[in-house]
VOGU-3710 file (C-alpha; in Angstrom, 3 decimals, decimal comma):
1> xxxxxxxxxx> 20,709/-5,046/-10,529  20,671/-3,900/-6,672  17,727/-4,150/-4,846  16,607/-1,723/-2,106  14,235/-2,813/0,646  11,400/-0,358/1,264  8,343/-0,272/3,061  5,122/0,412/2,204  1,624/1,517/4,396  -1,655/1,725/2,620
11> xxxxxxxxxx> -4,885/3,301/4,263  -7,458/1,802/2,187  -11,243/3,581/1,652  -13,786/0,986/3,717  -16,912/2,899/1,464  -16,998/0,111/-0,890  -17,152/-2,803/1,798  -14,450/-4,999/2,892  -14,467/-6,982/-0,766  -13,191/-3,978/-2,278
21> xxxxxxxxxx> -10,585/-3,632/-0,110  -9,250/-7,347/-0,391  -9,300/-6,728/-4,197  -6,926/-3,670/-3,671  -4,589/-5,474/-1,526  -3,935/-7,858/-4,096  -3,439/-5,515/-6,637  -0,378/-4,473/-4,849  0,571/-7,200/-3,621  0,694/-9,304/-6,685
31> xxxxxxxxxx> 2,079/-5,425/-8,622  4,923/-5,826/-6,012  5,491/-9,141/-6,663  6,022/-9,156/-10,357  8,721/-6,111/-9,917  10,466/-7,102/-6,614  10,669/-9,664/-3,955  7,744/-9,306/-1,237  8,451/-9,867/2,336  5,830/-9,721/5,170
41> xxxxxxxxxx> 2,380/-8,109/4,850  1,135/-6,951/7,654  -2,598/-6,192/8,436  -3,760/-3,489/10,591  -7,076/-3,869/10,128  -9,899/-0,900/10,475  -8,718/1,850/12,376  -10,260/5,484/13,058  -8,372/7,924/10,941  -6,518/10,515/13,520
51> xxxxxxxxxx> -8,854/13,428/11,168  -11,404/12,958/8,263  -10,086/11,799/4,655  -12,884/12,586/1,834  -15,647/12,802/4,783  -14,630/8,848/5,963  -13,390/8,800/9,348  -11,786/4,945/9,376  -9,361/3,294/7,304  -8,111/0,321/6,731
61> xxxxxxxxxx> -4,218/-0,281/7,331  -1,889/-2,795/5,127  1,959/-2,302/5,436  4,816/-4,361/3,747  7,976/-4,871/3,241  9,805/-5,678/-0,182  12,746/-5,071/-2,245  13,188/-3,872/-5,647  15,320/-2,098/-7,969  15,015/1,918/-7,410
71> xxxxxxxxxx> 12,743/2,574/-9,968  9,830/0,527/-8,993  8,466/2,581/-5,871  7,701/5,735/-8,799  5,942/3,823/-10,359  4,020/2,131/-7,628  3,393/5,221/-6,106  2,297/6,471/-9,591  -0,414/3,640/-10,011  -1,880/4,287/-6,329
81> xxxxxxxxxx> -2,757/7,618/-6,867  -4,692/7,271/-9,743  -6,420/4,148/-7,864  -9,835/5,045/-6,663  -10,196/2,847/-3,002  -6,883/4,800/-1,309  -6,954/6,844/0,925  -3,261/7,574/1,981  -0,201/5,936/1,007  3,640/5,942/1,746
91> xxxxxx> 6,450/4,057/0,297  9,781/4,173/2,543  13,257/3,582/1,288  14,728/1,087/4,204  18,554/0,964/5,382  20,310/-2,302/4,425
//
């Protein structure tokens, strides 16, 4: 079983309030857990978005790092974009 690292940034809808957003973040955080190792997570905070996402113009930023066996980030990709609450997501496959 080899583990990859990756990286992941989330851009999280602030409609719902800032309780919805905590919520999400755990649900990926504790998603990652159970199917990898997590590293650091890293908030950003609320940010304006560079140009309008479903009419919201600010975001709010998570990114983190974790490792995993190759499958995983499919499937964690899969389960964000059926997830109502994100905006924008990208998982990146890290070097060593």
């Amino acid at each position: 079983m080899a583990l990859k690292n990756y990286e992941i940034v989330l851009v999280f809808s602030l409609s719902k309030g800032e309780e919805a957003v905590e919520a999400l973040k755990s649900k990926f955080t504790e998603m990652i857990s159970k199917n990898g190792t997590l590293g650091e997570v890293e908030d950003w905070g609320k940010r304006k978005l560079a140009y309008p996402i479903n009419y919201e113009t600010e975001g709010y930023y998570t990114i983190a790092q974790f490792s995993c066996e190759e499958s995983f980030p499919a499937e964690l990709d899969r389960v964000i974009n059926i997830t109502d609450g994100v905006l924008r997501s990208l998982i990146i496959a890290k070097n060593a």
